[in-house]
C-alpha positions as CSV (number, residue, x, y, z in Angstrom):
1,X,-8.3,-27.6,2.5
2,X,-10.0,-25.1,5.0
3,X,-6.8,-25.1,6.9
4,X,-4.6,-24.0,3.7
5,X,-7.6,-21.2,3.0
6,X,-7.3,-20.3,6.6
7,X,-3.0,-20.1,6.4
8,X,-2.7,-18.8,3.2
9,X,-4.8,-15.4,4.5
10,X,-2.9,-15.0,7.5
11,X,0.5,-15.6,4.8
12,X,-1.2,-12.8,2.7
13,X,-1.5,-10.1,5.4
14,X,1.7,-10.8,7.3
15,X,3.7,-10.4,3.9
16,X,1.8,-7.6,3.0
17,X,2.4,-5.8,6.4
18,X,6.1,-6.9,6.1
19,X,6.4,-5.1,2.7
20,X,4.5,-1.8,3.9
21,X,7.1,-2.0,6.7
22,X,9.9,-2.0,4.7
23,X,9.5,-0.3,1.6
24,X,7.3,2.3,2.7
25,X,9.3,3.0,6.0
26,X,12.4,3.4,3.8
27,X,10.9,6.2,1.9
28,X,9.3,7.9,5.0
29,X,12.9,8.1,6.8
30,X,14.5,10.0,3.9
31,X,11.3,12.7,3.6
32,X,11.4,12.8,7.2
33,X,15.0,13.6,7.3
34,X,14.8,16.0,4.6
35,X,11.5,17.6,6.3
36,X,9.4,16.9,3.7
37,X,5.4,17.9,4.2
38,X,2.9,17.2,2.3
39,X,-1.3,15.8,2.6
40,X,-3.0,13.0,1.3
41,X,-5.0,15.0,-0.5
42,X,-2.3,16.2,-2.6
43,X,-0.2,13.4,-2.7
44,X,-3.9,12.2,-4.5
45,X,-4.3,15.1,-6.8
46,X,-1.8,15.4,-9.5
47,X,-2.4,19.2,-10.0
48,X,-2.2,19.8,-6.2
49,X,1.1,17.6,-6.3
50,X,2.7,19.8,-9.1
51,X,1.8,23.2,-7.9
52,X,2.0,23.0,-4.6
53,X,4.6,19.8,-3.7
54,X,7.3,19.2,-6.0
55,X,7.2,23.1,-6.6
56,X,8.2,23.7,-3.0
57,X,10.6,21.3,-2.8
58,X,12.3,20.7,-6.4
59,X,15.7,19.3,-5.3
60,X,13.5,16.4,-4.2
61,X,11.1,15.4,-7.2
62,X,12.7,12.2,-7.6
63,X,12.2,10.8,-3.9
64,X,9.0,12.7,-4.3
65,X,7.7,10.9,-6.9
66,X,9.1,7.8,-5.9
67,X,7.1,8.1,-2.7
68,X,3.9,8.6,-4.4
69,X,4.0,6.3,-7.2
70,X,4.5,3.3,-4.0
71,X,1.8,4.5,-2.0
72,X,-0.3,4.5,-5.3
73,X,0.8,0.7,-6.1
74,X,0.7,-0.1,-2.0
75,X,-3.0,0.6,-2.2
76,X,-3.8,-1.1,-4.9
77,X,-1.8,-4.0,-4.2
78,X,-3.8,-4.1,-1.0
79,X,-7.4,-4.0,-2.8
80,X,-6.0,-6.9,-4.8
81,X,-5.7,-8.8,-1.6
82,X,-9.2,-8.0,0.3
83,X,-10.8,-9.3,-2.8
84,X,-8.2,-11.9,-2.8
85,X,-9.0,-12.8,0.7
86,X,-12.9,-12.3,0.3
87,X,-12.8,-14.6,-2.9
88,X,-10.5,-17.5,0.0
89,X,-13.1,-16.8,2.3
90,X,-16.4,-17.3,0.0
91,X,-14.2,-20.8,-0.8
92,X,-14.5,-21.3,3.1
93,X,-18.0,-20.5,3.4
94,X,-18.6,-22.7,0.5
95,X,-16.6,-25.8,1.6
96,X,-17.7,-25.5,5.1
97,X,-21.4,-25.3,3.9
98,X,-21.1,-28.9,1.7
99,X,-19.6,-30.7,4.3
């Protein structure tokens, strides 16, 4: 059992990185390309992402959008899986402790 609790975090980070690689890559390459510019800060505020994104660059609201909506998901499909791996690891602690 500790050995599936032990493999089945490392499974949950390699996919994970595999997916960021991939999807998010993807979208970087075409705002790249297009020499897209933006922050973090207003990729997080959605007044700062009206005003001053997609109004600079309004042939490209969809990829825009698109772009922000993953990053949104990509983080909190990555909280999911700390807590996911802190909950595999408390299972650890907890099987390790009883014998």
């Amino acid at each position: 059992m500790k050995i599936l609790i032990i493999l089945s975090i490392f499974s949950l980070f390699v996919l994970f990185n595999l997916y960021i690689r991939v999807r998010t890559l993807g979208y970087y390459k075409a705002l790249v390309s297009k020499r897209i510019q933006f922050t973090f800060s207003q990729m997080l505020s959605s007044s700062q992402w009206q005003n001053e994104v997609l109004s600079k660059y309004p042939a490209d609201t969809e990829l825009l959008n698109t772009f922000r909506r993953h990053i949104i998901r990509t983080g909190i499909l990555f909280l999911v899986i700390v807590i996911l791996v802190f909950v595999m690891l408390a299972l650890l602690k907890t099987q390790m402790l009883a014998g």
